[in-house]
BAFI-3210 file (N, C-alpha, C; in Angstrom, 3 decimals, decimal comma, padded with zeros to 6 digits):
// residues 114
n [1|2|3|4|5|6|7|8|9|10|11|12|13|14|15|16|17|18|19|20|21|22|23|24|25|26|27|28|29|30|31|32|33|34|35|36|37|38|39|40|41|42|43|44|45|46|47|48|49|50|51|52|53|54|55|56|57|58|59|60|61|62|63|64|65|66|67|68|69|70|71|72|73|74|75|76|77|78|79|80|81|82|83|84|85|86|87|88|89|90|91|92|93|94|95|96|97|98|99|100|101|102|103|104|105|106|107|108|109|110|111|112|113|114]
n.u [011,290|012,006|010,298|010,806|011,576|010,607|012,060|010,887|012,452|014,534|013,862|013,756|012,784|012,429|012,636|009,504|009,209|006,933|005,313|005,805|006,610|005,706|006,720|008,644|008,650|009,604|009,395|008,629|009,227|008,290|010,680|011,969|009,350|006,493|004,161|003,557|004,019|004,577|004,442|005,278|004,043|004,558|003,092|003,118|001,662|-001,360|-000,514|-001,718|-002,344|-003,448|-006,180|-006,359|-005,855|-005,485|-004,646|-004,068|-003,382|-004,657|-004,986|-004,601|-004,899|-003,288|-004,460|-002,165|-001,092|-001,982|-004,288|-007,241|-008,584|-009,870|-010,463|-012,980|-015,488|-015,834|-016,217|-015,425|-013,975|-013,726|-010,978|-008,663|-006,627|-006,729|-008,145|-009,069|-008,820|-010,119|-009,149|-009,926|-008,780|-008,919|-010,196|-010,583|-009,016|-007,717|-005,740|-005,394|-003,826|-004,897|-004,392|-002,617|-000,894|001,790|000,731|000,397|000,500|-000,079|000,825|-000,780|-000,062|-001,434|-001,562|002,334|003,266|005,474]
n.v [-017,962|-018,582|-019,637|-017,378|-015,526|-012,639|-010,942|-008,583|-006,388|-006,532|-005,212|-002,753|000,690|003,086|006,205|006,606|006,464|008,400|009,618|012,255|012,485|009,273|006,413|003,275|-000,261|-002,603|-005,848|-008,027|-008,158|-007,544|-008,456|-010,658|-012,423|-013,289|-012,863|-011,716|-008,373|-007,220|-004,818|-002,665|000,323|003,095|006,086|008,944|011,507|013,359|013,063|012,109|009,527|010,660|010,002|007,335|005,196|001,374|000,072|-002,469|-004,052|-005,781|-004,455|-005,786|-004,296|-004,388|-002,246|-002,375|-000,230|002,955|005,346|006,592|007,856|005,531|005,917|004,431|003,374|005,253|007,342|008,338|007,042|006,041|003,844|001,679|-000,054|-003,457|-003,161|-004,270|-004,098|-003,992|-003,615|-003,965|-004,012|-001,191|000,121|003,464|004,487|005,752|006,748|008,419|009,474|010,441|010,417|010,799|009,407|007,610|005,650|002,078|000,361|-002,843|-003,881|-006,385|-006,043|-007,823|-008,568|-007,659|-004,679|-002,907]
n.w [-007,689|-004,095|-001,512|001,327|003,951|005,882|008,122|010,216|011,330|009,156|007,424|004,910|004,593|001,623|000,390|-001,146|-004,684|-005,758|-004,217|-002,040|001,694|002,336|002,513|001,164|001,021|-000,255|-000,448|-002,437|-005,736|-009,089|-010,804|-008,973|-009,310|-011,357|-011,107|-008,900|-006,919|-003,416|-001,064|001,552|002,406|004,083|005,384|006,043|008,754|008,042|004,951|001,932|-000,717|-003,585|-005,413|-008,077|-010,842|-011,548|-014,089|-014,913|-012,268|-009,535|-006,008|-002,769|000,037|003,473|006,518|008,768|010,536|012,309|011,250|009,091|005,721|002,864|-000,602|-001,858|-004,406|-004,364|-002,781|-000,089|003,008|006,853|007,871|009,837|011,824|011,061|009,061|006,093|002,089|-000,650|-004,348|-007,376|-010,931|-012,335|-010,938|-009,106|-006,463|-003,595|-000,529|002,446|005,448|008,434|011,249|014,433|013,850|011,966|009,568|008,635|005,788|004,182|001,256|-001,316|-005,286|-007,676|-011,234|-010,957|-009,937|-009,273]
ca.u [011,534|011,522|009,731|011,198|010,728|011,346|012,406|011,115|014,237|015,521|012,908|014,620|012,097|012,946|011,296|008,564|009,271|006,196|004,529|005,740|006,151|005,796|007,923|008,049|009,460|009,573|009,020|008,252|008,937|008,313|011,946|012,038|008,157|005,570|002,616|003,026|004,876|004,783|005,352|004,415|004,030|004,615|002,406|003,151|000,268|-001,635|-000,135|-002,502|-001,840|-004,428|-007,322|-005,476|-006,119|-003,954|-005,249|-004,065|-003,157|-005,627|-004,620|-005,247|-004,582|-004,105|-004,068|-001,264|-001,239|-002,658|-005,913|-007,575|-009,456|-009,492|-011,600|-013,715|-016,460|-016,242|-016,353|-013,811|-014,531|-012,764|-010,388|-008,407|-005,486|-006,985|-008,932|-008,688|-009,187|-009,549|-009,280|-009,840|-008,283|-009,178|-010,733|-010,292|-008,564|-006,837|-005,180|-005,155|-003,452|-005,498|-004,542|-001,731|001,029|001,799|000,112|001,272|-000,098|000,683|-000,154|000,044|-000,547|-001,066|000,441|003,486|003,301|006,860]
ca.v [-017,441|-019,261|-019,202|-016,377|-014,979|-011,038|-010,677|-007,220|-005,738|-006,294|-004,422|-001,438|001,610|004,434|007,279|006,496|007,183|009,502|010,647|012,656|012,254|008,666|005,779|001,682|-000,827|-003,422|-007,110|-008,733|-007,386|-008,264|-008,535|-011,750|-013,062|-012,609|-013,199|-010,536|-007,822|-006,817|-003,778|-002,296|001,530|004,244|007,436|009,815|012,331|014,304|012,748|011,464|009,195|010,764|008,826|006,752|003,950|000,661|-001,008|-004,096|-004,780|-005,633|-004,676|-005,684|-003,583|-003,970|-001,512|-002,587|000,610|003,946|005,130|007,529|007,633|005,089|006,413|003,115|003,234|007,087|007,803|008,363|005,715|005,524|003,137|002,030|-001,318|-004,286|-003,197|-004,775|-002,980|-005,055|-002,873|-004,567|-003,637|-000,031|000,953|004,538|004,514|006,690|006,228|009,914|009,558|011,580|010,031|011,409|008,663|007,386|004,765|001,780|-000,634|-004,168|-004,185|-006,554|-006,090|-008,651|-008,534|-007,165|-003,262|-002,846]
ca.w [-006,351|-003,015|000,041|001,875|005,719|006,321|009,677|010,339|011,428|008,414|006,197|004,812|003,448|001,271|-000,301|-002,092|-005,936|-007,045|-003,008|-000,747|003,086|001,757|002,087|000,915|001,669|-001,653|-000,056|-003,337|-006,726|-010,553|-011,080|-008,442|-009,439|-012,575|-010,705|-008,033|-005,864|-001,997|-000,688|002,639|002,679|005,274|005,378|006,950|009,282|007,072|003,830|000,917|-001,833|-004,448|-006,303|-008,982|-011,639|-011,817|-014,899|-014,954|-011,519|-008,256|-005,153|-001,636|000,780|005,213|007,586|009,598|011,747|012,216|010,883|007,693|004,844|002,157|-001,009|-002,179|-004,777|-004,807|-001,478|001,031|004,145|007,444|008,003|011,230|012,114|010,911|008,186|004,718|000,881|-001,940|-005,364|-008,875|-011,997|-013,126|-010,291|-008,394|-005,120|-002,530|000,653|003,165|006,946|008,920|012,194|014,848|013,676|010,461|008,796|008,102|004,857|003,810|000,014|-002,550|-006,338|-008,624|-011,069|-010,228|-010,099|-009,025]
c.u [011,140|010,689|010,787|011,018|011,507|011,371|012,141|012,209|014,872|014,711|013,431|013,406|012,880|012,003|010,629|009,003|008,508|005,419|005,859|005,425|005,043|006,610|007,577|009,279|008,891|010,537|009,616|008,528|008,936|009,516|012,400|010,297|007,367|004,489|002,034|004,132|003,820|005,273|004,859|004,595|003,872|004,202|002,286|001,489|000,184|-001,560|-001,157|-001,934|-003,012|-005,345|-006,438|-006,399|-005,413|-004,966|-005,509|-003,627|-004,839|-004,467|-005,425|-004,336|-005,254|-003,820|-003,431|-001,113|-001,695|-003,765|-005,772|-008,601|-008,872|-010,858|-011,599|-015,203|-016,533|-016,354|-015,249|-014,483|-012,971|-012,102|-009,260|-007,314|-006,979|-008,112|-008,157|-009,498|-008,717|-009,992|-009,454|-009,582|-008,965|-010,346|-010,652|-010,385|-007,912|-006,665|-005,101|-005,036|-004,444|-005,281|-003,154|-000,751|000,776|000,924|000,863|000,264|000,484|000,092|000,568|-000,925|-000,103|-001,448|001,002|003,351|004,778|008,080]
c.v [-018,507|-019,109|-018,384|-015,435|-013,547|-011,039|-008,943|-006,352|-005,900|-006,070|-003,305|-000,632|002,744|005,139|007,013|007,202|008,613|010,399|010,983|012,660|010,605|007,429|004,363|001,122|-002,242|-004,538|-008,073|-007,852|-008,502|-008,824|-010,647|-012,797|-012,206|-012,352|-011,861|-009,647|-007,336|-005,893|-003,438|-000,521|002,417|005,784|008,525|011,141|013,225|014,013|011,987|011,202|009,415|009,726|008,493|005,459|002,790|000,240|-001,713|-004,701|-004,363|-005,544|-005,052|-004,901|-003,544|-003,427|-002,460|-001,914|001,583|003,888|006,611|007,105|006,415|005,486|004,811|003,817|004,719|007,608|007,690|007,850|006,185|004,398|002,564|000,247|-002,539|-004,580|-004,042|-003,796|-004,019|-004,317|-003,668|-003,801|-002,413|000,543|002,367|004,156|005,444|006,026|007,937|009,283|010,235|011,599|010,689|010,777|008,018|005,931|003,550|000,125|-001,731|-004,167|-005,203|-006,207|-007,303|-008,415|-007,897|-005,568|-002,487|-003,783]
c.w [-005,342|-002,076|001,005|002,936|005,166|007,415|009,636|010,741|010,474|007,142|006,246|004,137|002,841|000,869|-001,064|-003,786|-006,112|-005,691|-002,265|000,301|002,800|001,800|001,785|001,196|000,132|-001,186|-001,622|-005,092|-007,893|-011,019|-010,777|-009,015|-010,106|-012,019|-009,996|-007,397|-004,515|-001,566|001,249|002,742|004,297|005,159|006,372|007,254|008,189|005,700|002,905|-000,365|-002,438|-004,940|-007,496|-009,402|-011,582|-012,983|-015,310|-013,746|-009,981|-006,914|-003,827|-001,102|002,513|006,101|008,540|011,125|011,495|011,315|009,400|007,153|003,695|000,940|-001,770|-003,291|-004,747|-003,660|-000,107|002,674|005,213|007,494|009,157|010,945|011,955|009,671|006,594|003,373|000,165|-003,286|-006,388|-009,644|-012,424|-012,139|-009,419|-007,269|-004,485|-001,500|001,446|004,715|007,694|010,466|012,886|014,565|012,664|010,337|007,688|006,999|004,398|002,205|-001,123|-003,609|-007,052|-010,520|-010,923|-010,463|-009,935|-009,798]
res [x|x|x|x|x|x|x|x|x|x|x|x|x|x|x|x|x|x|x|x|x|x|x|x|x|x|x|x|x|x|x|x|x|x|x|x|x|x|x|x|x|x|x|x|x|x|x|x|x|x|x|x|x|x|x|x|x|x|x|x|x|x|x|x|x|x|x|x|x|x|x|x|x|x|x|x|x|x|x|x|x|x|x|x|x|x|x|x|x|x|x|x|x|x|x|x|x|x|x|x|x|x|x|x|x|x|x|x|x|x|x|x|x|x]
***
């Protein structure tokens, strides 16, 4: 794969596969690169992506926009635009909106989760 600009305007999201009120937007995938994928998610108010495992991939994860919970270390933490989340391999995470406008995340996993 090359070096590659996204011109925001021309980031397309769709429905999230497995959440509801939910959507991504798939930057980077395994398909194009082994190493890693890129996505950027859209969460809608109120909406929570449950506590979950990856097991072989780390993600980071940065609040882009709006605010919530992010659960860390077992505990569910605020979170707000400019924050960062860095997960390692087989650790429990969540993501919950809680804020009046959606929420918007830059995440990558390495390796590729997508």
């Amino acid at each position: 794969m090359q070096s590659r600009l996204f011109p925001c305007n021309d980031v397309q999201f769709t429905d999230h596969p497995k959440y509801l009120n939910v959507r991504i937007a798939l930057l980077v995938s395994g398909r194009e690169n082994d190493r890693v994928s890129v996505c950027m998610l859209e969460i809608a108010t109120n909406t929570e992506i449950p506590a979950h495992i990856h097991e072989t991939q780390a993600d980071s994860i940065f609040v882009a926009a709006g605010e919530g919970e992010a659960l860390v270390n077992g505990a569910w933490q605020p979170i707000e635009v400019g924050d960062y989340i860095f997960v390692p391999p087989g650790d429990e995470h969540g993501i919950r909106n809680t804020g009046p406008t959606p929420m918007l995340l830059f995440i990558h996993h390495s390796p590729p989760l997508f």
